[in-house]
N, CA, C and O atoms as a Maestro MAE file, in Angstrom:
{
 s_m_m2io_version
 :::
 2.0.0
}

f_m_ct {
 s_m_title
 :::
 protein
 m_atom[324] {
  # First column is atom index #
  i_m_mmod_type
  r_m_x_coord
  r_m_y_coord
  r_m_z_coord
  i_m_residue_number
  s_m_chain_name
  s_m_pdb_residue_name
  s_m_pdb_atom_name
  i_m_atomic_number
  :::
  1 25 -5.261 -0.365 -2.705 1 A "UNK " " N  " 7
  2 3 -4.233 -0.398 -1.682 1 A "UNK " " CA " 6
  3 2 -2.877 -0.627 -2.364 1 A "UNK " " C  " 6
  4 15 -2.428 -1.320 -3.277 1 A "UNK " " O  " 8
  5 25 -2.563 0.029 -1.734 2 A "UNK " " N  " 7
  6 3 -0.598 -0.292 -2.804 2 A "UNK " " CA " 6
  7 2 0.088 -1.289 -2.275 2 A "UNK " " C  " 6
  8 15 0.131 -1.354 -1.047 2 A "UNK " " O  " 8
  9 25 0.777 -2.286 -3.080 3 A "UNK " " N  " 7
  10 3 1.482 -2.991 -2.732 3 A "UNK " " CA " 6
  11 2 2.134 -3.155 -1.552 3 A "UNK " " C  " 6
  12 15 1.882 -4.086 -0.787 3 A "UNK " " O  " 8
  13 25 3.341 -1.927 -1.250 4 A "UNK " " N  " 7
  14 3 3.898 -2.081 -0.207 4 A "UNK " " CA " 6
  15 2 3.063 -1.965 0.441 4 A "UNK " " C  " 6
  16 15 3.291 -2.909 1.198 4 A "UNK " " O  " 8
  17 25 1.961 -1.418 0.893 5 A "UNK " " N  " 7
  18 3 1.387 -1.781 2.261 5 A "UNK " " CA " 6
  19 2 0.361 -3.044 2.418 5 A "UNK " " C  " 6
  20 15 -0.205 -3.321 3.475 5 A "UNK " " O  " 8
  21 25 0.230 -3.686 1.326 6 A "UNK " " N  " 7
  22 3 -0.630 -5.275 1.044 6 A "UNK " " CA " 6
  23 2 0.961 -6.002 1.789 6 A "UNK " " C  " 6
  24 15 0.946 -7.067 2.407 6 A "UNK " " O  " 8
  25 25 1.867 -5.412 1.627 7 A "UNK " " N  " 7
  26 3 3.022 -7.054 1.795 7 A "UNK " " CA " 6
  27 2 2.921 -6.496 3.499 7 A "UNK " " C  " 6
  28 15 2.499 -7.288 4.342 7 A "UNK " " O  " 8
  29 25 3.348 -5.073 3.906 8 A "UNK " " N  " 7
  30 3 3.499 -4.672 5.444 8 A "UNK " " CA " 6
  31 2 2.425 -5.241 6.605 8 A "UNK " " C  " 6
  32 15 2.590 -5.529 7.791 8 A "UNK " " O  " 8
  33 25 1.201 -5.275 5.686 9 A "UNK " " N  " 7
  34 3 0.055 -5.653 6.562 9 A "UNK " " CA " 6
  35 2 -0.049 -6.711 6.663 9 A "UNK " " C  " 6
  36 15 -0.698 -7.090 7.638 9 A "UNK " " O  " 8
  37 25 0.585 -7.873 5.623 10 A "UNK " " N  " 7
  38 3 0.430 -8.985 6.038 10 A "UNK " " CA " 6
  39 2 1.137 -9.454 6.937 10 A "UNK " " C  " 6
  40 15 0.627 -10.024 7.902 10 A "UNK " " O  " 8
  41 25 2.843 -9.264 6.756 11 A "UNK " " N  " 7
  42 3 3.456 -8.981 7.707 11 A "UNK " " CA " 6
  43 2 3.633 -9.603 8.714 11 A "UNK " " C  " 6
  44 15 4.090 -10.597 9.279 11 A "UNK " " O  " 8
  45 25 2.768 -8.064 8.779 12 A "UNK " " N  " 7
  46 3 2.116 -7.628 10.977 12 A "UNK " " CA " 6
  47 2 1.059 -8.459 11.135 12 A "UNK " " C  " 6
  48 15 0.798 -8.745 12.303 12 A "UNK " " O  " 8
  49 25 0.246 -9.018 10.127 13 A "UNK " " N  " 7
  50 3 -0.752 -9.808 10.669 13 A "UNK " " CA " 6
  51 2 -0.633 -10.923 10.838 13 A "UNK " " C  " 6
  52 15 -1.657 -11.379 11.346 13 A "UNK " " O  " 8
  53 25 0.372 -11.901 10.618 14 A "UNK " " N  " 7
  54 3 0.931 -13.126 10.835 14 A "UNK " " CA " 6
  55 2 1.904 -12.859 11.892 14 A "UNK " " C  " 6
  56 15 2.273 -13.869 12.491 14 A "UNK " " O  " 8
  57 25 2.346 -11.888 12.220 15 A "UNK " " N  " 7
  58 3 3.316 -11.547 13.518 15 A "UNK " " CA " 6
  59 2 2.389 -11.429 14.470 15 A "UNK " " C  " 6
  60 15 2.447 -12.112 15.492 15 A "UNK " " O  " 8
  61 25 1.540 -10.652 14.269 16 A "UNK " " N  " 7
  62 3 0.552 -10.551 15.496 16 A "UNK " " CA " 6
  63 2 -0.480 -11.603 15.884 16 A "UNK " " C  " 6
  64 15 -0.643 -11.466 17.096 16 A "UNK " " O  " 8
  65 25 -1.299 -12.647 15.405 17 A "UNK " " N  " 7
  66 3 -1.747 -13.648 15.121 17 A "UNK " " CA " 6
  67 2 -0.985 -14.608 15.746 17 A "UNK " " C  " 6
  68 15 -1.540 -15.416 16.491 17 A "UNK " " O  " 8
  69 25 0.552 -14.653 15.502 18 A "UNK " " N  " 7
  70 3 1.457 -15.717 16.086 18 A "UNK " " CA " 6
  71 2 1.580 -15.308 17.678 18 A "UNK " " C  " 6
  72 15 1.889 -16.188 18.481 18 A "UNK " " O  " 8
  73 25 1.364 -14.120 18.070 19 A "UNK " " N  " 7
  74 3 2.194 -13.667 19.099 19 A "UNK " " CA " 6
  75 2 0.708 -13.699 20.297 19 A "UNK " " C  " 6
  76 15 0.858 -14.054 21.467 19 A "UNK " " O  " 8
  77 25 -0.833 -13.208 19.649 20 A "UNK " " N  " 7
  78 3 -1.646 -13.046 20.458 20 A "UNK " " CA " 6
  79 2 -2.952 -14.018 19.952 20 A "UNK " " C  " 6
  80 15 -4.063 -13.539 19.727 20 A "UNK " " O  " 8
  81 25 -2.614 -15.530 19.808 21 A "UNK " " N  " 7
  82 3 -3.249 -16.528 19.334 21 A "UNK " " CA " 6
  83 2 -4.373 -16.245 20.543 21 A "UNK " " C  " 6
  84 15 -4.108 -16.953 21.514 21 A "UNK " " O  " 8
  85 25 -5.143 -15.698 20.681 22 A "UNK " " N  " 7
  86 3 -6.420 -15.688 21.930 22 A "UNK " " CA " 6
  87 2 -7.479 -15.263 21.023 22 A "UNK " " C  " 6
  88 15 -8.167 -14.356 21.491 22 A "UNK " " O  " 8
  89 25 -7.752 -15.597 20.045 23 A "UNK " " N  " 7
  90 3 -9.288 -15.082 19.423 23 A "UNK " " CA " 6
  91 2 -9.363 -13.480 19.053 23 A "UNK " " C  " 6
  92 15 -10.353 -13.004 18.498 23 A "UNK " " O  " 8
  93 25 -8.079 -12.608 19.458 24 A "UNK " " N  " 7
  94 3 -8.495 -11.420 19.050 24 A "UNK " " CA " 6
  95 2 -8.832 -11.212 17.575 24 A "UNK " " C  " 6
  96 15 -8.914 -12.145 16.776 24 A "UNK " " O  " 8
  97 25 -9.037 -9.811 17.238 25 A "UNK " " N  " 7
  98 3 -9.618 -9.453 15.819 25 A "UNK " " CA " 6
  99 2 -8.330 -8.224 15.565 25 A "UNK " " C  " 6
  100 15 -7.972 -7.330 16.332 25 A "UNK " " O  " 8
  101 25 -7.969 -8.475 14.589 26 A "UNK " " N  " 7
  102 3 -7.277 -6.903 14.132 26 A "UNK " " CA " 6
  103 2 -7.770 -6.113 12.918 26 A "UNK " " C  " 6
  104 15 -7.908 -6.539 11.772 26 A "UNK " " O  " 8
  105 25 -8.009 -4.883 13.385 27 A "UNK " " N  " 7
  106 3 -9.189 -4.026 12.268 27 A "UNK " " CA " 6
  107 2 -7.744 -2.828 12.013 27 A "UNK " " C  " 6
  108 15 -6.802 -2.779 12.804 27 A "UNK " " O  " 8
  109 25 -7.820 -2.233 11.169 28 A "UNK " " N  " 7
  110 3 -7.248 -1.419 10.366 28 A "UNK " " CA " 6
  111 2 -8.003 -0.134 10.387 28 A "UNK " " C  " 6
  112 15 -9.089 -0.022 9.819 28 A "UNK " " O  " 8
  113 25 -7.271 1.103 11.224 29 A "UNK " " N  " 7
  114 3 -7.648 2.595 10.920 29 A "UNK " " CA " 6
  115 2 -7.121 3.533 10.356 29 A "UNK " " C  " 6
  116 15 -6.623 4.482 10.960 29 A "UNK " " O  " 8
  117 25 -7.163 3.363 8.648 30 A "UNK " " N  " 7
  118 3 -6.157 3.936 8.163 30 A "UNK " " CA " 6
  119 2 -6.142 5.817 8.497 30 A "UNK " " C  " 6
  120 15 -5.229 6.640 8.564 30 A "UNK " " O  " 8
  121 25 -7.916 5.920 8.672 31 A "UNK " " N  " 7
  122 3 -8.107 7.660 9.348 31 A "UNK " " CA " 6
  123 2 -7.221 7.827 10.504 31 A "UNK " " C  " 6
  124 15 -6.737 8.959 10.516 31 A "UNK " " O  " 8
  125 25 -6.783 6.974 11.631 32 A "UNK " " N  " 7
  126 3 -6.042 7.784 12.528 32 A "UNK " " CA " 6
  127 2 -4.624 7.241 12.425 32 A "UNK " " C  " 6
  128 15 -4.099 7.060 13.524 32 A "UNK " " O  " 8
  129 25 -3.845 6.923 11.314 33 A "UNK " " N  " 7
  130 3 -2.266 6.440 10.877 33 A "UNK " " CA " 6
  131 2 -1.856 7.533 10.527 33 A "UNK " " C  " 6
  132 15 -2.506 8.568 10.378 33 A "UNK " " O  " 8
  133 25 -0.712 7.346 10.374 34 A "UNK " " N  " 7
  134 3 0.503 8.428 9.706 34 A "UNK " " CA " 6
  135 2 1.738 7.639 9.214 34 A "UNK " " C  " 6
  136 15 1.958 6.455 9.469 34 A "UNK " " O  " 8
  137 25 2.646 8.603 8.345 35 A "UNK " " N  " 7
  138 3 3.710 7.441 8.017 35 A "UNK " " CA " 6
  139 2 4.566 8.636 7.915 35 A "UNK " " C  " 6
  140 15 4.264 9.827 7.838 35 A "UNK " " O  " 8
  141 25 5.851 7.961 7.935 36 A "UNK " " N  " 7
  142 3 7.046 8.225 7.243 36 A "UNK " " CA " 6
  143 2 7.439 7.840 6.282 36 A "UNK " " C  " 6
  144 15 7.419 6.615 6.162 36 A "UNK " " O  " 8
  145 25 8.024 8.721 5.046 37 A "UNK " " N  " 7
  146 3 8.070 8.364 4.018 37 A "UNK " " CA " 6
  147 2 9.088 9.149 3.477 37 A "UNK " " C  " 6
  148 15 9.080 10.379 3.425 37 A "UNK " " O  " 8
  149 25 10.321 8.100 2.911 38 A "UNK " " N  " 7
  150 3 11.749 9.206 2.724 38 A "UNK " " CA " 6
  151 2 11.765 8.974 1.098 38 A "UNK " " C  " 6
  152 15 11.447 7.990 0.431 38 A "UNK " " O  " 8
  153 25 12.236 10.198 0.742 39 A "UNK " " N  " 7
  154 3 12.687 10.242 -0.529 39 A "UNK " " CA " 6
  155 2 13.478 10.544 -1.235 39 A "UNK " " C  " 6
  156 15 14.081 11.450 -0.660 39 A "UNK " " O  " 8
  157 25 14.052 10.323 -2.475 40 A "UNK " " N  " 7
  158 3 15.204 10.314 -2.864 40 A "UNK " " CA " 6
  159 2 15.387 11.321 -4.753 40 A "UNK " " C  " 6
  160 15 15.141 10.670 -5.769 40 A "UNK " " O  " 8
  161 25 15.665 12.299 -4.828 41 A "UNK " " N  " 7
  162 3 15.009 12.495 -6.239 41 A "UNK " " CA " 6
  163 2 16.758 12.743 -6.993 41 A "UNK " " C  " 6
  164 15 16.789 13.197 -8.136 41 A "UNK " " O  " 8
  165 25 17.542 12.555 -6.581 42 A "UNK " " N  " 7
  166 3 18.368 12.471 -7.035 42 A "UNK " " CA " 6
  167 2 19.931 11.759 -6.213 42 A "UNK " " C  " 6
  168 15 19.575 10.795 -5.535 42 A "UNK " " O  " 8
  169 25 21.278 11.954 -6.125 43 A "UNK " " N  " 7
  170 3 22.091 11.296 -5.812 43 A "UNK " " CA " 6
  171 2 22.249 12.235 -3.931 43 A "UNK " " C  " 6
  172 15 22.281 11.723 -2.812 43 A "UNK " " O  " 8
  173 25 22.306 13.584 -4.324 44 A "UNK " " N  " 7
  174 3 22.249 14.445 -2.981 44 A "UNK " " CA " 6
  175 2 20.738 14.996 -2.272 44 A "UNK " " C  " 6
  176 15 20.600 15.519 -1.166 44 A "UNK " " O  " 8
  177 25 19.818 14.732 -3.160 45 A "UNK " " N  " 7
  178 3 18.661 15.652 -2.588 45 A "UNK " " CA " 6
  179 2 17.418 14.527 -2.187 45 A "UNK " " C  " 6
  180 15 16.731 13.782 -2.886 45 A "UNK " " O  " 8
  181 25 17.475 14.762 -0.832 46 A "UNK " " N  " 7
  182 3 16.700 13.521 -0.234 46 A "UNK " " CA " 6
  183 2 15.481 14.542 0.540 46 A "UNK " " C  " 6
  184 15 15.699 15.698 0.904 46 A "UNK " " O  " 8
  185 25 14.536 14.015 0.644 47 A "UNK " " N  " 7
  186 3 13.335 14.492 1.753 47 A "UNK " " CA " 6
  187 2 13.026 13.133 2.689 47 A "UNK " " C  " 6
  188 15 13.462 11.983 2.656 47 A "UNK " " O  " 8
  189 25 12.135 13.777 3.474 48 A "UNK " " N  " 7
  190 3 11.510 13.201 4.421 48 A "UNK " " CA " 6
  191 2 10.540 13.386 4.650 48 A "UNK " " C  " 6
  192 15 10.661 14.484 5.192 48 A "UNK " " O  " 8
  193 25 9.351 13.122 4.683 49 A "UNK " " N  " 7
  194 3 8.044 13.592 4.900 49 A "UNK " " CA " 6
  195 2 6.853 12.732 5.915 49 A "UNK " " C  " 6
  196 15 6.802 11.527 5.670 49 A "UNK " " O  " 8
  197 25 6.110 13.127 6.778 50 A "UNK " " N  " 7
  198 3 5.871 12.907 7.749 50 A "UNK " " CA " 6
  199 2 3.968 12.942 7.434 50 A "UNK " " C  " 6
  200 15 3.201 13.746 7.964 50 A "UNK " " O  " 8
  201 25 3.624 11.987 6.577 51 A "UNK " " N  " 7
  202 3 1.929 12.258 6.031 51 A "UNK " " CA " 6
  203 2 0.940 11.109 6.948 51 A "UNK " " C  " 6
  204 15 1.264 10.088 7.554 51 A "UNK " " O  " 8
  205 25 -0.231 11.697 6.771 52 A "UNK " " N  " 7
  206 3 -1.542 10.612 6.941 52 A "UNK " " CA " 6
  207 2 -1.795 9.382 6.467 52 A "UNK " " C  " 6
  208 15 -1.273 9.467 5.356 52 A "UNK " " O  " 8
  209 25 -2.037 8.783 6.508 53 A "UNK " " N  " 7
  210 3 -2.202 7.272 5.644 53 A "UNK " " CA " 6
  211 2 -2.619 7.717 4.243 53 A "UNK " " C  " 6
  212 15 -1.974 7.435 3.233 53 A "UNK " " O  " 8
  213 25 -3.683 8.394 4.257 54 A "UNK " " N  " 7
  214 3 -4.196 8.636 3.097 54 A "UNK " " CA " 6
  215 2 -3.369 8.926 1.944 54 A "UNK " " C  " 6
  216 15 -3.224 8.440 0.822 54 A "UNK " " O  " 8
  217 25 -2.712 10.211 2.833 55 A "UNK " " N  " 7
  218 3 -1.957 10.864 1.717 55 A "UNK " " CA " 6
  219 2 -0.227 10.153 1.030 55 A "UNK " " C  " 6
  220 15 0.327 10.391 -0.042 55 A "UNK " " O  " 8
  221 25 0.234 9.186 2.266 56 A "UNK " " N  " 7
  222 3 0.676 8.072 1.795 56 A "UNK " " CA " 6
  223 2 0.473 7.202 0.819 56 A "UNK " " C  " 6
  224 15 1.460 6.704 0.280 56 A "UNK " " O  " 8
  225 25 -1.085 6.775 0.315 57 A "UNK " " N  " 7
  226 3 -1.326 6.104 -0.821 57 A "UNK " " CA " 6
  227 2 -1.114 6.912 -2.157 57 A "UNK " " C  " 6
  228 15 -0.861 6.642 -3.331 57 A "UNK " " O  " 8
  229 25 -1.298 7.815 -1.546 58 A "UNK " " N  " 7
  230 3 -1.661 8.455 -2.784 58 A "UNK " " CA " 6
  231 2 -0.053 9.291 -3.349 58 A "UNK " " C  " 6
  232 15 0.098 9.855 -4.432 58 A "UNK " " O  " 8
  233 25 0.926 9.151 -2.318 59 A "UNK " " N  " 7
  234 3 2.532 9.630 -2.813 59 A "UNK " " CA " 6
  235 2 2.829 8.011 -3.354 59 A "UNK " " C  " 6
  236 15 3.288 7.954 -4.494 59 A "UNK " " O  " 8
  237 25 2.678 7.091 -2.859 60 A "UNK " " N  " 7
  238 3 3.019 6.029 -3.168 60 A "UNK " " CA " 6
  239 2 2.903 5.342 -4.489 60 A "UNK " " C  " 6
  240 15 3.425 4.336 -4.968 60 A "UNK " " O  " 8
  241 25 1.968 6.300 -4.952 61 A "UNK " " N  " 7
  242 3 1.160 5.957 -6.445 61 A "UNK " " CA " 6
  243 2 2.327 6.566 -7.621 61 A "UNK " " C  " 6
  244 15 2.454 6.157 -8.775 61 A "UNK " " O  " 8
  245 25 2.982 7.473 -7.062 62 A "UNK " " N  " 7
  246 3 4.063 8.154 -7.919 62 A "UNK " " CA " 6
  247 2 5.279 6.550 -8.021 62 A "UNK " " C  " 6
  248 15 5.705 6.172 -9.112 62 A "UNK " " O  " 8
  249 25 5.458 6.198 -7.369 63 A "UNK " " N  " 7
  250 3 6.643 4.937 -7.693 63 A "UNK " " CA " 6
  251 2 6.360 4.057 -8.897 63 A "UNK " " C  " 6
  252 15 7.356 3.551 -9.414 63 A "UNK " " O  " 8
  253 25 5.319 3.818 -9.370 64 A "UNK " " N  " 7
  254 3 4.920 3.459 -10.481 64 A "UNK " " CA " 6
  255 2 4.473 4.649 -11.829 64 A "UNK " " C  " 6
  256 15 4.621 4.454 -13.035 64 A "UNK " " O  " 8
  257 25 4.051 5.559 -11.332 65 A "UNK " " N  " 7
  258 3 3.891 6.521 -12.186 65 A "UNK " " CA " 6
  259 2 4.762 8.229 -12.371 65 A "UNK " " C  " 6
  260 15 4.312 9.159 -11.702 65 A "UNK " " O  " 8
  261 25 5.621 8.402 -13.033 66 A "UNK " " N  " 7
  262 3 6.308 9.590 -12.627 66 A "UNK " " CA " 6
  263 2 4.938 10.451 -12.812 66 A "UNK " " C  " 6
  264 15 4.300 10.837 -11.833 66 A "UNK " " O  " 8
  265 25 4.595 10.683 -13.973 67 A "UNK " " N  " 7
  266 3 3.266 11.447 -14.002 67 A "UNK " " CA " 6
  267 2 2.116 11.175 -13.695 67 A "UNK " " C  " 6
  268 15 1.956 9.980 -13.939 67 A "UNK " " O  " 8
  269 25 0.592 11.916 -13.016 68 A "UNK " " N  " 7
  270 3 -0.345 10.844 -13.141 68 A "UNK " " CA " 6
  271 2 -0.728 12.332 -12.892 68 A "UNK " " C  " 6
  272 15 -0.187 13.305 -12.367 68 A "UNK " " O  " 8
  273 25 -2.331 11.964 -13.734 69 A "UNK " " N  " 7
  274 3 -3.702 12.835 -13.278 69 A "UNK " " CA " 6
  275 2 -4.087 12.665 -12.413 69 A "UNK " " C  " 6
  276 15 -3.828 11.757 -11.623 69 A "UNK " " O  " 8
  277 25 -5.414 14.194 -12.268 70 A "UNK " " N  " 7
  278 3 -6.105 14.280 -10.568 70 A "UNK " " CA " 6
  279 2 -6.535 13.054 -11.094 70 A "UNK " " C  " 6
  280 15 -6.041 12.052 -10.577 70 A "UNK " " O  " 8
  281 25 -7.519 12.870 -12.203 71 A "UNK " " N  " 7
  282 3 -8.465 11.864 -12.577 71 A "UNK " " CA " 6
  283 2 -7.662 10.137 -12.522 71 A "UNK " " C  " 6
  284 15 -8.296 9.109 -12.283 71 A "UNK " " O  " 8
  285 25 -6.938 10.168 -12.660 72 A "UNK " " N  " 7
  286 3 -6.111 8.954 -12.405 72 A "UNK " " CA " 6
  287 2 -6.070 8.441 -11.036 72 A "UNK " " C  " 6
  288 15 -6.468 7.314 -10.743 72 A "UNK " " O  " 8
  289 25 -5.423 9.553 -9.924 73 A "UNK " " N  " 7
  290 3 -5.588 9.787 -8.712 73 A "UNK " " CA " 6
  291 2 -6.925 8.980 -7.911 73 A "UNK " " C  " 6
  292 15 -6.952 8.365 -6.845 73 A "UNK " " O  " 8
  293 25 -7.661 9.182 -8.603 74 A "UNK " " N  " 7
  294 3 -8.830 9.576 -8.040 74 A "UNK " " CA " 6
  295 2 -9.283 8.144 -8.529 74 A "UNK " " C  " 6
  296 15 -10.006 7.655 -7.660 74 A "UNK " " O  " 8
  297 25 -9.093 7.155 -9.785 75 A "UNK " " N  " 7
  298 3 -9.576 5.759 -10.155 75 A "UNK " " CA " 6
  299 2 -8.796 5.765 -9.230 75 A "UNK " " C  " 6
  300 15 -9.289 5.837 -8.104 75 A "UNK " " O  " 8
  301 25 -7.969 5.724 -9.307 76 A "UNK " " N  " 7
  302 3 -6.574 4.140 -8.128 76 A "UNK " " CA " 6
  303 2 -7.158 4.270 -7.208 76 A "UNK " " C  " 6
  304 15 -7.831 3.310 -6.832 76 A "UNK " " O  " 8
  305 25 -7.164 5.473 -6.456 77 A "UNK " " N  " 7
  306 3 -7.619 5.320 -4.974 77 A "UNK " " CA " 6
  307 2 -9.171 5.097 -4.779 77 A "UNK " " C  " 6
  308 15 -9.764 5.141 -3.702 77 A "UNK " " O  " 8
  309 25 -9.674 4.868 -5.924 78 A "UNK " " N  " 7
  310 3 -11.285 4.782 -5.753 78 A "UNK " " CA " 6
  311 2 -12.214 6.065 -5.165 78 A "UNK " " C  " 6
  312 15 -13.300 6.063 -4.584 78 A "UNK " " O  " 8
  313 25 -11.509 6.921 -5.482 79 A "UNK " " N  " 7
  314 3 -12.332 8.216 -4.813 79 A "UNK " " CA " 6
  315 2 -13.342 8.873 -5.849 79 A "UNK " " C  " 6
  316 15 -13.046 9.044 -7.031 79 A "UNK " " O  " 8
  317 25 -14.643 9.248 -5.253 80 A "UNK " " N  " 7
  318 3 -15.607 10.050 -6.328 80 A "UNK " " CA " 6
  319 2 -15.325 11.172 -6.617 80 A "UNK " " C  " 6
  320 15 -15.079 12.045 -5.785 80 A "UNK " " O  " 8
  321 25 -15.313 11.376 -8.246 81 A "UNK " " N  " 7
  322 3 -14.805 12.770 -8.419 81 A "UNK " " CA " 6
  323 2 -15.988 13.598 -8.069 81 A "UNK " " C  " 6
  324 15 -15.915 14.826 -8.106 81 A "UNK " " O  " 8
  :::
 }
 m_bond[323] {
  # First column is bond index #
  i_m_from
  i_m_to
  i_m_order
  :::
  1 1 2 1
  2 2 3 1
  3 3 4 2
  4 3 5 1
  5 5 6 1
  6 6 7 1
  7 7 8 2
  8 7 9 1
  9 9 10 1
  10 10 11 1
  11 11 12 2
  12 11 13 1
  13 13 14 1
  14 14 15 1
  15 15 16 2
  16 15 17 1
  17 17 18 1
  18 18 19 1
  19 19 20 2
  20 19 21 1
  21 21 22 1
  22 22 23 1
  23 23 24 2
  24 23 25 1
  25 25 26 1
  26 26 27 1
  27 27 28 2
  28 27 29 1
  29 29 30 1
  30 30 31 1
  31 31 32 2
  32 31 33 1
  33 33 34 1
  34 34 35 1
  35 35 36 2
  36 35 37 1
  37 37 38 1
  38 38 39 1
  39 39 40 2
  40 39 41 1
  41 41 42 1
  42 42 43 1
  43 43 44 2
  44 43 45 1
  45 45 46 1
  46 46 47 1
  47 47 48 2
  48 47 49 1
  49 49 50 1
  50 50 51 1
  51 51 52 2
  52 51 53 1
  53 53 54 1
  54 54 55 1
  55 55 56 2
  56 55 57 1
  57 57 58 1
  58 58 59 1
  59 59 60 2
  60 59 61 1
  61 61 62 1
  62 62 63 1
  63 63 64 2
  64 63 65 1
  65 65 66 1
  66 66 67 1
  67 67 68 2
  68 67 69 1
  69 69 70 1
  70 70 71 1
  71 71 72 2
  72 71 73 1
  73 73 74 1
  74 74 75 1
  75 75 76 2
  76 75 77 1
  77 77 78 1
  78 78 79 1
  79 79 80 2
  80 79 81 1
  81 81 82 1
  82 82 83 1
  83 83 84 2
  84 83 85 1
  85 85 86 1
  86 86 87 1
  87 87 88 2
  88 87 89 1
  89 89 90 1
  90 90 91 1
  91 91 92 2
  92 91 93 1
  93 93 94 1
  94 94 95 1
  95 95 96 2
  96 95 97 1
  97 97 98 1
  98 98 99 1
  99 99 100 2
  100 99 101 1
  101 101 102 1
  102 102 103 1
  103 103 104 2
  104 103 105 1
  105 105 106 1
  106 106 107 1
  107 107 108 2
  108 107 109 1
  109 109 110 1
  110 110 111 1
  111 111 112 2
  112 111 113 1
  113 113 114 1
  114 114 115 1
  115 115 116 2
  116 115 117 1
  117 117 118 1
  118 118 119 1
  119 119 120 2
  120 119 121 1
  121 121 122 1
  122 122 123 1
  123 123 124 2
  124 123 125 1
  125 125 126 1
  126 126 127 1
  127 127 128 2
  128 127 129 1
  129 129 130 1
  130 130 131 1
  131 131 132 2
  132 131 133 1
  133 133 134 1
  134 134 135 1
  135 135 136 2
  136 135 137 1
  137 137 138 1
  138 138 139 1
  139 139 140 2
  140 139 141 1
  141 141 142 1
  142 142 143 1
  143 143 144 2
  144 143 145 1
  145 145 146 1
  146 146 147 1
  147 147 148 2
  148 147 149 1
  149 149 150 1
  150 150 151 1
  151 151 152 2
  152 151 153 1
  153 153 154 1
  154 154 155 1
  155 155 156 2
  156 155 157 1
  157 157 158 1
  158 158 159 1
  159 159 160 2
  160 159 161 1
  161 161 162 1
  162 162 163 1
  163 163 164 2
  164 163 165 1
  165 165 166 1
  166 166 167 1
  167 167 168 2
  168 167 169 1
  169 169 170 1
  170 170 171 1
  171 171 172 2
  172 171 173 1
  173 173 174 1
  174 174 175 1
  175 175 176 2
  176 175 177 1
  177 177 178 1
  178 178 179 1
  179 179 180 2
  180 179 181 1
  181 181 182 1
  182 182 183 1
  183 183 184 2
  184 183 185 1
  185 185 186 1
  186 186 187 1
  187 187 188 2
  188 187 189 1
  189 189 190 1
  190 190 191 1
  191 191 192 2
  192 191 193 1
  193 193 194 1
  194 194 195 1
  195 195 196 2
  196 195 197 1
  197 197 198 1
  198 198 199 1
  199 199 200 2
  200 199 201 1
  201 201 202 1
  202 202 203 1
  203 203 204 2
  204 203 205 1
  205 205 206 1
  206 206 207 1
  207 207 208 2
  208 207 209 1
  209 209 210 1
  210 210 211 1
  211 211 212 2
  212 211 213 1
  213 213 214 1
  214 214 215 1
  215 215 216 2
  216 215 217 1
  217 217 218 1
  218 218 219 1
  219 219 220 2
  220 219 221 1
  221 221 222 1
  222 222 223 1
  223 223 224 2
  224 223 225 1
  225 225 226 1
  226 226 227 1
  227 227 228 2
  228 227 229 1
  229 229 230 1
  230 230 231 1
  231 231 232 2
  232 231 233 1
  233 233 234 1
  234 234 235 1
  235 235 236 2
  236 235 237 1
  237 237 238 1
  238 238 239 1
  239 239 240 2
  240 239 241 1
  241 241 242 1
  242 242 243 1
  243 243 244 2
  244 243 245 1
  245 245 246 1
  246 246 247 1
  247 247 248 2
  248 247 249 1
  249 249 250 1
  250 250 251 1
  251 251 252 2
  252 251 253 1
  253 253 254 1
  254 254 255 1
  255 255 256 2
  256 255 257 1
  257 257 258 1
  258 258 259 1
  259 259 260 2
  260 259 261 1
  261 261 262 1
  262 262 263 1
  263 263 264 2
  264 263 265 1
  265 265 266 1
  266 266 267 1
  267 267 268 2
  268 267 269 1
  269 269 270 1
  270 270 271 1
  271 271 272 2
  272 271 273 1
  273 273 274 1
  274 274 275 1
  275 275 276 2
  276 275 277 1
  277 277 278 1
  278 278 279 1
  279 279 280 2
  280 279 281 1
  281 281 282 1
  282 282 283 1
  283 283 284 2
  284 283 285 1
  285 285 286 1
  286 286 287 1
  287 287 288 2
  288 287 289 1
  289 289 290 1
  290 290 291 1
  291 291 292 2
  292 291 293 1
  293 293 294 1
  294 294 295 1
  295 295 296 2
  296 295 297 1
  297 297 298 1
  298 298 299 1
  299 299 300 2
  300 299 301 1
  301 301 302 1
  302 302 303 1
  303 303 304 2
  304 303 305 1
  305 305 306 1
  306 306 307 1
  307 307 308 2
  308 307 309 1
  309 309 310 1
  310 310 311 1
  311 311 312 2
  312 311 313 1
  313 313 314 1
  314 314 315 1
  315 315 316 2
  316 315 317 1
  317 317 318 1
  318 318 319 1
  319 319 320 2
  320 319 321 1
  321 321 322 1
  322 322 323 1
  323 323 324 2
  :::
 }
}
């Protein structure tokens, strides 16, 4: 799990916890999320991109790595090659 979303989730889970102290449970579906995710690759040329959770972890993995393998890819996120 990448950082920024270990600090976001905690977050929300001490916000939400504070707000709906009644015994609920909060479960995490990262299959039906999406994100926004802006980017910046130089001083004028910005994107925006509009992905799945999934594919969020896996752009997110570039902030630490300019380059990375499928095979790299594929340890971080724990996926079977």
């Amino acid at each position: 799990m990448p950082r920024e979303m270990v600090s976001s989730m905690s977050c929300f889970a001490q916000f939400y916890f504070n707000k709906f102290n009644n015994g609920k449970q909060l479960n995490w579906k990262f299959s039906l999320g999406t994100a926004d995710l802006k980017s910046k690759l130089n001083s004028q040329t910005r994107y925006e991109f509009q992905v799945s959770t999934y594919q969020m972890f896996i752009l997110l993995l570039f902030n630490q790595n300019p380059e990375i393998t499928y095979q790299q890819i594929c340890q971080l996120t724990q996926i079977p090659i």
